[in-house]
C-alpha positions as CSV (number, residue, x, y, z in Angstrom):
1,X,101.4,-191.4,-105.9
2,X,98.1,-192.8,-107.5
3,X,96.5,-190.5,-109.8
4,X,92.7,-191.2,-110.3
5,X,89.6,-189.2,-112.1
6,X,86.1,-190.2,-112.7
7,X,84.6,-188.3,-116.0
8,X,81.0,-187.7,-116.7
9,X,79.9,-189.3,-120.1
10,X,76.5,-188.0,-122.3
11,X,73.5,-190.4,-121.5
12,X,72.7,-192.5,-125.2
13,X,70.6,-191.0,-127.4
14,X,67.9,-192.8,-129.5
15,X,69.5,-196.2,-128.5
16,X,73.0,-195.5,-129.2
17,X,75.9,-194.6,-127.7
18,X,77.7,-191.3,-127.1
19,X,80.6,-190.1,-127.6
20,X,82.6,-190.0,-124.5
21,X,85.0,-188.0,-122.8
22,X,88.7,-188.5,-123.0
23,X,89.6,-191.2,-120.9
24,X,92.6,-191.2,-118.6
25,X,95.3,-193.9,-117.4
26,X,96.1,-194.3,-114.0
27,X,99.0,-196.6,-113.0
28,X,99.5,-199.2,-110.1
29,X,102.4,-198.8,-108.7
30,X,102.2,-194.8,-109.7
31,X,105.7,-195.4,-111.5
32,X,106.6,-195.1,-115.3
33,X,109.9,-196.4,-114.8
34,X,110.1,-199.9,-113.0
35,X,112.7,-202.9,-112.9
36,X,112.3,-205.6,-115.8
37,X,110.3,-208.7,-114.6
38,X,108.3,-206.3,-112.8
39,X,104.2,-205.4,-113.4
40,X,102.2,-202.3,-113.5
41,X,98.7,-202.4,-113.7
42,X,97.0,-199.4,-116.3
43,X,93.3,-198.9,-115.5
44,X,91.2,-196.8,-118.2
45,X,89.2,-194.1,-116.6
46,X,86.4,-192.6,-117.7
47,X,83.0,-193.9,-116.6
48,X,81.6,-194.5,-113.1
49,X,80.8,-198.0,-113.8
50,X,83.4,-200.7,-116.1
51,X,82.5,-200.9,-119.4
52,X,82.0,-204.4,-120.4
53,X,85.5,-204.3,-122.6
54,X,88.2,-201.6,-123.1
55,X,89.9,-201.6,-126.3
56,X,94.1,-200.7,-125.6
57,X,96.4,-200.0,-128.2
58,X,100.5,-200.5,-127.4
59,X,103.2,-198.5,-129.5
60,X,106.5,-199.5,-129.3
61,X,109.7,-199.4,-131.7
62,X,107.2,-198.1,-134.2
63,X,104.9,-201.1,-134.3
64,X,101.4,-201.0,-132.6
65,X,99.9,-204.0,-131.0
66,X,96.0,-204.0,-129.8
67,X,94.1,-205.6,-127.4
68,X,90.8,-205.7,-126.1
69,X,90.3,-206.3,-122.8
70,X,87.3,-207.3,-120.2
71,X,86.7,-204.5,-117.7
72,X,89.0,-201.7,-117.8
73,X,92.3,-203.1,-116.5
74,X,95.6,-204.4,-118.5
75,X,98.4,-205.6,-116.6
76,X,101.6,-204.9,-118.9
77,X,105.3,-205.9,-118.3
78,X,106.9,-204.6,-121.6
79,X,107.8,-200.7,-122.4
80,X,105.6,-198.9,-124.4
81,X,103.5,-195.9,-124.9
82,X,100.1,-197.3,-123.7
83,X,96.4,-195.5,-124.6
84,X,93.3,-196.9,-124.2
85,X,89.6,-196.6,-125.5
86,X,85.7,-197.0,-124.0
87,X,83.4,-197.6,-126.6
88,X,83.2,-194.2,-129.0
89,X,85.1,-192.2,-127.1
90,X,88.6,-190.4,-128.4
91,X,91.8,-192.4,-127.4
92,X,93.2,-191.0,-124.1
93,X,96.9,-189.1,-123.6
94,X,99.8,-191.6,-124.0
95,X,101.5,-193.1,-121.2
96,X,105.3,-193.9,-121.8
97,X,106.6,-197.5,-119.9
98,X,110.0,-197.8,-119.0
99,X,111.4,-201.1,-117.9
100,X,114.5,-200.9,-117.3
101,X,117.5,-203.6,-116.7
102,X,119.7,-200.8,-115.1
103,X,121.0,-201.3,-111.2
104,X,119.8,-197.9,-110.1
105,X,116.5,-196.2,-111.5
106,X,114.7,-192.9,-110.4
107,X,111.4,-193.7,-110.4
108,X,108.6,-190.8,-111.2
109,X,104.9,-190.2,-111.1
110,X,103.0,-190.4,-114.4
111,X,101.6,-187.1,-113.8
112,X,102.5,-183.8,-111.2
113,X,100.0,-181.3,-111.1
114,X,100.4,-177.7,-109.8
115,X,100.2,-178.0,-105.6
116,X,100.9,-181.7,-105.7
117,X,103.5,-182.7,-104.0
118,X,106.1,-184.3,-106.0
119,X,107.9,-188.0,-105.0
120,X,111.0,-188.8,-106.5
121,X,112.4,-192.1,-105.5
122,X,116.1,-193.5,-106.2
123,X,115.6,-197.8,-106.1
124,X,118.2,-200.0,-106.3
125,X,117.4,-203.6,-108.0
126,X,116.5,-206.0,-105.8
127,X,115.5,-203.3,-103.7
128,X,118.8,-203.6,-101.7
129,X,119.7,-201.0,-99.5
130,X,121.2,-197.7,-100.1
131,X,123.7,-196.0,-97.6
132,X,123.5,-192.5,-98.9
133,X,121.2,-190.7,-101.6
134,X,121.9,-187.5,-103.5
135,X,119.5,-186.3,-105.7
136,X,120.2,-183.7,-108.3
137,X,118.6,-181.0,-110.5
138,X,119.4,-179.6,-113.7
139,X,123.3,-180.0,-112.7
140,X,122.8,-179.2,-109.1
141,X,122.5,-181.2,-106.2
142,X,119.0,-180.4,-104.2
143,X,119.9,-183.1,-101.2
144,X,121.9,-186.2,-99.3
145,X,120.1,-188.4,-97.4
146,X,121.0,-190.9,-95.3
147,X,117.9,-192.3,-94.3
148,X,115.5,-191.5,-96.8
149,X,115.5,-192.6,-100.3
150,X,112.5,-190.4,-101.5
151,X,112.6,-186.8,-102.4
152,X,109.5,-184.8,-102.0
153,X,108.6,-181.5,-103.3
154,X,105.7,-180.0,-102.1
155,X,103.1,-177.7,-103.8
156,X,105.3,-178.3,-107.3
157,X,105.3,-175.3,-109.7
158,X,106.5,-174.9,-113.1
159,X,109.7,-173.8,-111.5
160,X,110.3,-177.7,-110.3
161,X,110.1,-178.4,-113.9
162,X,113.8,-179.9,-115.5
163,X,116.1,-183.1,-115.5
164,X,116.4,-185.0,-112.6
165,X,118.7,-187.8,-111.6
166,X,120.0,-189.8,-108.6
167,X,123.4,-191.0,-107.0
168,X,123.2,-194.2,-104.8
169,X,125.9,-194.8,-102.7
170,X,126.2,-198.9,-101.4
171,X,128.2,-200.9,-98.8
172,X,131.6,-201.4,-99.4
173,X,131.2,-197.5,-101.3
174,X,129.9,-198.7,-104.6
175,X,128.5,-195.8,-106.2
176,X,125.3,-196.2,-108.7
177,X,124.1,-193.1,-111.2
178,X,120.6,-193.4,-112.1
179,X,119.3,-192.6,-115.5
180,X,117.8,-188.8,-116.2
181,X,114.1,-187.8,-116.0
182,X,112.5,-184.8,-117.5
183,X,109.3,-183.8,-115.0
184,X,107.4,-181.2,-116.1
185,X,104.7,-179.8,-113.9
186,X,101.3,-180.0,-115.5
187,X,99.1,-177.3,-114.9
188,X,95.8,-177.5,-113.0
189,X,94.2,-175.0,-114.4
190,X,95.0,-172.2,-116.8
191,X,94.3,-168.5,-116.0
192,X,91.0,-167.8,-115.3
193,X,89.2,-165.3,-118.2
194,X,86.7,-162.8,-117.2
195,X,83.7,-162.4,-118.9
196,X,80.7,-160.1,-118.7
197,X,77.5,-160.3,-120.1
198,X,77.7,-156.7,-121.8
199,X,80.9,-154.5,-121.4
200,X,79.1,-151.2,-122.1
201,X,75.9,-152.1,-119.8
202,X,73.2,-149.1,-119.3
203,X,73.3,-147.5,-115.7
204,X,70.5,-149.0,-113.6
205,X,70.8,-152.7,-115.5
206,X,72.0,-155.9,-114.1
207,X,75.5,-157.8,-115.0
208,X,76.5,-160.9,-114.7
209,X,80.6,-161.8,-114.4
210,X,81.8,-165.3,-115.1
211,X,85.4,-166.2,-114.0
212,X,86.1,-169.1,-116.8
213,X,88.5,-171.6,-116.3
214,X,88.8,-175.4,-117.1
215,X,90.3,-178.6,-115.1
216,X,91.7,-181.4,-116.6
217,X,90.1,-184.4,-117.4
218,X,92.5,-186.4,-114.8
219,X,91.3,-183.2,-112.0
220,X,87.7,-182.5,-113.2
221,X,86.6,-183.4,-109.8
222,X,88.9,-180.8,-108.2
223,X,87.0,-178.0,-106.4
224,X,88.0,-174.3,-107.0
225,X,86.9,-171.2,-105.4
226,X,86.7,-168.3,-106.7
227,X,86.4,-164.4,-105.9
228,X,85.6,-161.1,-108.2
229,X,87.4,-157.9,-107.4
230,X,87.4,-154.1,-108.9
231,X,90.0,-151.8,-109.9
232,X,92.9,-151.6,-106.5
233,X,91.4,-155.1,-104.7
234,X,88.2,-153.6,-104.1
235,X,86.5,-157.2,-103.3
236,X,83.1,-157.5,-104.7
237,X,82.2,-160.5,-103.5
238,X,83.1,-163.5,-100.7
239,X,85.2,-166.6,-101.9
240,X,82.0,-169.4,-103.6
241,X,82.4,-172.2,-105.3
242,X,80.6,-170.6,-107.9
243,X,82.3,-169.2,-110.5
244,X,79.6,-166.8,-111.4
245,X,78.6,-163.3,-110.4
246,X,75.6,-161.3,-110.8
247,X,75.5,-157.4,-110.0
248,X,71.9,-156.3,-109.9
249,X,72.1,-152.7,-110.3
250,X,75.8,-151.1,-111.9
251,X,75.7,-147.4,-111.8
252,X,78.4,-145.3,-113.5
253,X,80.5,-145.4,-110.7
254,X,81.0,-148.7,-110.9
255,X,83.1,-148.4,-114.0
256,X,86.1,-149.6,-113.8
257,X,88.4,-152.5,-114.4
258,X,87.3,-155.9,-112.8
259,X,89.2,-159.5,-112.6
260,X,88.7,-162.6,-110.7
261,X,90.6,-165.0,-109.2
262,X,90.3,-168.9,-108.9
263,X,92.8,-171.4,-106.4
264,X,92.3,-174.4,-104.8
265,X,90.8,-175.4,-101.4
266,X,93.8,-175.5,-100.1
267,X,95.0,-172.0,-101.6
268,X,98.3,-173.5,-102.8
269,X,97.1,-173.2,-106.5
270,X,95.7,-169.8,-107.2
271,X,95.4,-167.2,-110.6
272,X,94.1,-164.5,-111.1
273,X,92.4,-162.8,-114.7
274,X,92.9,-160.5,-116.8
275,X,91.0,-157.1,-116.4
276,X,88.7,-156.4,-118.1
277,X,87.3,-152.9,-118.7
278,X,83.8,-152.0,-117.7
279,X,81.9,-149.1,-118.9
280,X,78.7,-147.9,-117.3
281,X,76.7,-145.6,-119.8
282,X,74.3,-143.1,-118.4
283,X,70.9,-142.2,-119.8
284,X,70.7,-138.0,-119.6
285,X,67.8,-136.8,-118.4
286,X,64.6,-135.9,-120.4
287,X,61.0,-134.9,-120.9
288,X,61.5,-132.9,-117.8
289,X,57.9,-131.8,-115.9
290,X,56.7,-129.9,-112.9
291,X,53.5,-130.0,-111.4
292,X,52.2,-128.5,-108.2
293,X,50.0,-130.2,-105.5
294,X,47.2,-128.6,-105.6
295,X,47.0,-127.5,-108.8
296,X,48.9,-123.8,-110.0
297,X,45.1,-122.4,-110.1
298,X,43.5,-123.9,-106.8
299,X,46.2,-122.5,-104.5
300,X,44.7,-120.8,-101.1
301,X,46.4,-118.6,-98.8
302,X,48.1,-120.3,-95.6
303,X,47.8,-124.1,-97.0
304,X,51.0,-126.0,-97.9
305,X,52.3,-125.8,-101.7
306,X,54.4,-128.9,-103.1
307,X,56.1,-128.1,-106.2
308,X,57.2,-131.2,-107.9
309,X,59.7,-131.9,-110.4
310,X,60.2,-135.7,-112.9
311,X,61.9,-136.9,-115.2
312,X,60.4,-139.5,-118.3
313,X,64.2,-140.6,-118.3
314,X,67.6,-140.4,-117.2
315,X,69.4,-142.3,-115.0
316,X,71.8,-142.2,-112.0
317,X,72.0,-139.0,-109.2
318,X,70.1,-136.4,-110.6
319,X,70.2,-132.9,-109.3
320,X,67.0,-131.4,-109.6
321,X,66.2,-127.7,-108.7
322,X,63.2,-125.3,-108.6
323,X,63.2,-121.8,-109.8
324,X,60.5,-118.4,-109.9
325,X,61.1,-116.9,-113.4
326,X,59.2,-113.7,-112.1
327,X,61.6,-112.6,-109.8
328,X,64.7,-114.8,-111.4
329,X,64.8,-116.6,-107.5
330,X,66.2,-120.1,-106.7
331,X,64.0,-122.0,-104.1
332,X,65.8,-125.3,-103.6
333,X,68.4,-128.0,-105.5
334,X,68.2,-132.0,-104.2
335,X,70.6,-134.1,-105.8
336,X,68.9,-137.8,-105.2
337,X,69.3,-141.1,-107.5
338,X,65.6,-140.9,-108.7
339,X,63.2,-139.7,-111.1
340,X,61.5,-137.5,-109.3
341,X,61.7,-135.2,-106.4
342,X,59.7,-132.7,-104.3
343,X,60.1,-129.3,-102.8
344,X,57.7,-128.0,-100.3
345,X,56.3,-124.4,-99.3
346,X,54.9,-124.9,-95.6
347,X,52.6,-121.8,-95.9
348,X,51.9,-119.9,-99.3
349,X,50.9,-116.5,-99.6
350,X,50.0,-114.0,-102.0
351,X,53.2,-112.9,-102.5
352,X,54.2,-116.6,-103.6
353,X,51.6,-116.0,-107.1
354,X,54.0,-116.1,-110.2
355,X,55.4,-118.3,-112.7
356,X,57.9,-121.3,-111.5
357,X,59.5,-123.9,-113.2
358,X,62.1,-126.6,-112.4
359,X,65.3,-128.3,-114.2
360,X,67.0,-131.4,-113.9
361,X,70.6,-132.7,-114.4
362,X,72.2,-135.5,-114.3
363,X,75.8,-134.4,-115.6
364,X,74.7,-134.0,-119.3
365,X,73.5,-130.6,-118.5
366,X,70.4,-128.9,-117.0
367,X,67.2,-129.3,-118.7
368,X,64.2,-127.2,-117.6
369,X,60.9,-127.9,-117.4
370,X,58.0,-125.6,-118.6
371,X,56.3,-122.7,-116.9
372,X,53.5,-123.3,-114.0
373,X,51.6,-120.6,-113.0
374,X,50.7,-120.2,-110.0
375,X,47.8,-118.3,-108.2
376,X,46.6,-117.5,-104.6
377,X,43.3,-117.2,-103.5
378,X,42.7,-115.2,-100.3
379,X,40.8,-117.2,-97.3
380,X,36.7,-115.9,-97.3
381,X,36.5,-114.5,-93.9
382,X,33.6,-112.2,-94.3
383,X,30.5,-112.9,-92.4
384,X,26.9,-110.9,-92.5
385,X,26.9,-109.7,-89.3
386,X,29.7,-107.9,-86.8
387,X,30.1,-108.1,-82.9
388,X,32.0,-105.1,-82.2
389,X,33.4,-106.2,-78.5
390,X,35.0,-103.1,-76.1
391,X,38.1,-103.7,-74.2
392,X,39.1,-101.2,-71.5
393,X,40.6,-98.1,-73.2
394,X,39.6,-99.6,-77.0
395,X,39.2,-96.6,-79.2
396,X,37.3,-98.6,-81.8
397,X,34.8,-100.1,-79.1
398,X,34.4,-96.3,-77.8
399,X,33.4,-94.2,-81.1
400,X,31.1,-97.5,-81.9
401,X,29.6,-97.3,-78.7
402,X,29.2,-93.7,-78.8
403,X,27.2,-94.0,-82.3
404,X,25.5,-96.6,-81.7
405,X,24.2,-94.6,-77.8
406,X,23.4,-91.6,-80.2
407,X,21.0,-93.6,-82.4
408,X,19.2,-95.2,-79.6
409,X,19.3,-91.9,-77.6
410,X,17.8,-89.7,-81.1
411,X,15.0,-92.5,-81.0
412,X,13.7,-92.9,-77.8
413,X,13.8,-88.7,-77.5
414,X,11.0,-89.2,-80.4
415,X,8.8,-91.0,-77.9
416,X,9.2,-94.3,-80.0
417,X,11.4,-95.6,-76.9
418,X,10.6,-98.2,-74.4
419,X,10.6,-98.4,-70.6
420,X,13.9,-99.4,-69.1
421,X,12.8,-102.4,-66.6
422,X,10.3,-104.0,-69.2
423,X,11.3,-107.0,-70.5
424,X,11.4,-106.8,-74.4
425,X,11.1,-108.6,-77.6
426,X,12.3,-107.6,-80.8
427,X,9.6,-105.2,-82.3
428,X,8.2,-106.0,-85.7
429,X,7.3,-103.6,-88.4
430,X,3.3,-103.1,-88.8
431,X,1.7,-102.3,-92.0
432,X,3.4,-99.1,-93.3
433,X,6.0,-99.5,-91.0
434,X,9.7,-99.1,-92.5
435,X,11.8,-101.9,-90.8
436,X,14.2,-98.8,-90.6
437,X,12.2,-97.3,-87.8
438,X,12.5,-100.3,-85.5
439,X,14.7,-100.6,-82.6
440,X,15.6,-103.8,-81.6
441,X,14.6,-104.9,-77.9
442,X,17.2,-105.9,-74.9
443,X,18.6,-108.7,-74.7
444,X,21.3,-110.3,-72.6
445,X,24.2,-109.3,-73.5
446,X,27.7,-111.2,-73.0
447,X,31.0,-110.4,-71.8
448,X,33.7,-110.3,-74.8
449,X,36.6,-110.2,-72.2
450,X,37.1,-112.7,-69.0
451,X,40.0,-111.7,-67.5
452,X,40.4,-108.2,-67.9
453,X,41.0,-106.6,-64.7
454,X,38.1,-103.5,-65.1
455,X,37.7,-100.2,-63.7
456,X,34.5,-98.4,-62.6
457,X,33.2,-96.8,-65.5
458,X,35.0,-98.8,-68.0
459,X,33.6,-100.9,-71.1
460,X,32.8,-104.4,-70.2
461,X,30.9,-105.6,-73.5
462,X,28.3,-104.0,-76.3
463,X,26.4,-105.9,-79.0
464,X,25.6,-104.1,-82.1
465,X,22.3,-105.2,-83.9
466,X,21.7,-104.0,-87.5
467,X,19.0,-104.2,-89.2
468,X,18.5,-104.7,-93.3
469,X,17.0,-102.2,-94.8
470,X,13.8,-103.4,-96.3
471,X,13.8,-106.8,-94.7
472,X,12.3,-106.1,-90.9
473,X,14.4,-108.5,-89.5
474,X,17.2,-107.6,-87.1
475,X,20.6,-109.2,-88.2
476,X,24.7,-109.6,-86.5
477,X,26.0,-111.5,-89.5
478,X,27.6,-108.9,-91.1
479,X,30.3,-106.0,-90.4
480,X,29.5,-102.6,-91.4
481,X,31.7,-102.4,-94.2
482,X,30.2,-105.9,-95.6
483,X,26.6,-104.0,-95.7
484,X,26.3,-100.5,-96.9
485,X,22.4,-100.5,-96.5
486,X,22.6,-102.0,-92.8
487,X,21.3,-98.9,-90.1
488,X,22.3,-99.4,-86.4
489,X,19.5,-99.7,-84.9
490,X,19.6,-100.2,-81.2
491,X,23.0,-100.5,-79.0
492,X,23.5,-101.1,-75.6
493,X,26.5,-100.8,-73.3
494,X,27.7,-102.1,-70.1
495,X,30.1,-100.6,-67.7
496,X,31.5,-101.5,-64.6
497,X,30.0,-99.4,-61.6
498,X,30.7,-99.4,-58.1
499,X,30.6,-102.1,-55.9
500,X,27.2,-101.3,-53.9
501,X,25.7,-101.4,-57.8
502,X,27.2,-103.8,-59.8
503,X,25.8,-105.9,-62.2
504,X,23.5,-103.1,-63.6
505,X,22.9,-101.9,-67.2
506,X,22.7,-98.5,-67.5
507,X,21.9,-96.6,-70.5
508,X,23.9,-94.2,-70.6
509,X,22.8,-93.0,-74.4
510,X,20.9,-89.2,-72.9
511,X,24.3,-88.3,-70.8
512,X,26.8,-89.1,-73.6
């Protein structure tokens, strides 16, 4: 089984060369044991074109021979332990040569990595022709073969590692022991090692994970896949040929003991780490501040209060909750993974003036925020003027009425009154004339209440007119109880009446 690898080498710097990987020997026939007279062919590896010579150095019965050849071949037919050089770079690993003048040999790869599959083969010189095989393994017999003369092991391990040796059985039952072997599986690669950018990273922070493992040079071009887990198998990320992983955000839950893992395409080569111990730290909360929107001092009645609560630090879920120091009352608790949070009162009212304040914690312990005070300013309702309007039975739209038909009643009995059919225009005071003394004039009057089903003789609407004292002008801006120096002046009231006279305004100021 050939055995080939292609190695990068550094580009020459300021004009000279250098230094190079370590280059590898392959062999052609794959064989480190063959029959004397025969030829193997050693190629140096380690550049992806041929260097122009390769310098080869031979060790054998403790005297070195070497040799500089043109491209990167040497064909050998003597045993030896063979390395080779290209240019500046380090010698490459030995390579033992056996050439043997025995009539049976077992013949063996130069090199059996982890998952390859491992070819033993029992030859008889002159290649003749073996009726039975038996190979055998640190004393025990693996197989007999009649028709094969090749053992394979696939996906070797460490545990195919030991002596090997072959029994060849010819015509005529001439039996032929071969010579021992030692094969020891080389490793692939060696147990990944985890590595993290920080161990103790801050909550909220970024981490990156390598899974750090190396090939050798004869396998650099093997590709590996690998995959990052947490604590039980809890699999953070999909097989990639990258042997890197970055976590954006780790929060203190994440804490906990990661590894990673790194096999072969194929899966029949594959390791695992060792964990390694991850510990998130948390920031606790602080400079804790509540504000409300609007402001504590600009509250009105009925609007919508928003109490809110933030942190200047602290990281992870913080549990932030609002609180009336007044009246020792808790008004909410949201436990959210931010810096800040709301709480909203859809309609404040006077009741809701006091002081508040709000804490935060983060599981380092509450910390409160200062006092905001809070007032509430009633709505301004108040208007100069007052329509008083009668509904059937009102009491309030009664007495009014009844005062207001006195007033107008007590003037027009003074002879100051006007003619009921006339059509009138508010009066105006002459000179000497207190506005006081002026009853306002008719006008149309309209109906407070559309669909109330009425009754002869009951209230259908009344307008109340006052009038400022001192001023001469009549005025329905303002209530009674807004103007203490208003005088009702001139009143008017409505009722329903029969059918056959309906729609009239009667006075009826002189009956009541």
């Amino acid at each position: 089984m050939l055995l080939w690898a292609s190695l990068l080498v550094l580009a020459p710097v300021s004009g000279q060369s250098a230094t190079a990987h370590k280059p590898v020997i392959s062999l052609h026939p794959p064989w480190t044991t063959v029959f004397q007279g025969e030829r193997v062919n050693l190629t140096c590896n380690g550049f992806h074109y041929s260097p122009q010579t390769t310098k080869w150095k031979c060790s054998y019965l403790g005297k070195e021979i070497v040799r500089d050849t043109p491209g990167d071949t040497l064909e050998v037919r003597e045993s030896g332990e063979y390395r080779c050089q290209i240019g500046e770079s380090t010698l490459s690993n030995p390579v033992r040569l056996v050439f043997s003048t025995e009539p049976l040999i077992l013949q063996a790869p130069y090199s059996v990595f982890e998952g390859d599959t491992l070819v033993l083969r029992c030859q008889r010189r002159g290649k003749k022709k073996l009726t039975a095989v038996k190979y055998i393994w640190n004393g025990k017999t693996l197989s007999i073969s009649n028709e094969s003369q090749d053992l394979l092991i696939p996906q070797a391990s460490s545990n195919n590692n030991g002596s090997y040796r072959c029994i060849g059985t010819e015509d005529k039952n001439y039996v032929f022991r071969s010579n021992s072997k030692m094969i020891k599986i080389q490793e692939l690669f060696p147990h990944p090692k985890l590595k993290a950018t920080v161990s103790q990273p801050t909550e909220g922070n970024s981490v990156n994970l390598s899974c750090e493992t190396q090939l050798p040079p004869e396998r650099s071009d093997t590709p590996l896949y690998f995959i990052f887990f947490r604590d039980n198998g809890v699999v953070l990320s999909d097989q990639s040929k990258s042997p890197e992983l970055q976590i954006p955000t780790i929060w203190r839950e994440n804490s906990g003991s990661y590894w990673c893992g790194a096999e072969t395409v194929s899966g029949s080569v594959h390791k695992r780490s060792l964990p390694l111990q991850i510990q998130v730290q948390r920031i606790p909360v602080s400079g804790v501040f509540m504000e409300t929107q609007p402001p504590g001092d600009q509250v009105v009645e009925g609007e919508v209060l928003v109490l809110v609560c933030s942190v200047a630090e602290g990281t992870g879920d913080t549990t932030f909750s609002w609180h009336r120091e007044d009246t020792k009352e808790s008004l909410g608790r949201k436990t959210q993974r931010s810096q800040r949070a709301e709480l909203e009162v859809p309609v404040i009212r006077e009741s809701h003036a006091g002081r508040y304040y709000c804490a935060a914690d983060n599981s380092y312990g509450p910390v409160q925020s200062g006092v905001v005070n809070v007032t509430v300013r009633g709505t301004s309702g108040n208007r100069d003027g007052v329509v008083a309007a009668g509904a059937t039975g009102g009491l309030l739209s009664t007495l009014l009425a009844m005062a207001l038909l006195f007033s107008c009643w007590h003037w027009r009995k003074s002879g100051e009154g006007f003619r009921g059919n006339e059509t009138r225009s508010p009066p105006t005071a002459g000179p000497g004339e207190s506005s006081h003394s002026i009853c306002p004039v008719q006008v149309e009057l309209q109906p407070v209440y559309g669909n109330v089903h009425l009754k002869e003789g009951d209230l259908v609407y009344s307008e109340v007119q006052t009038i400022q004292l001192g001023e001469g002008k009549a005025s329905t801006s303002r209530t009674l109880l807004e103007n203490k120096l208003a005088s009702v002046v001139y009143s008017e009231v409505k009722t329903q009446l029969p059918d056959n006279s309906a729609g009239k305004v009667i006075s009826k100021d002189e009956d009541t």
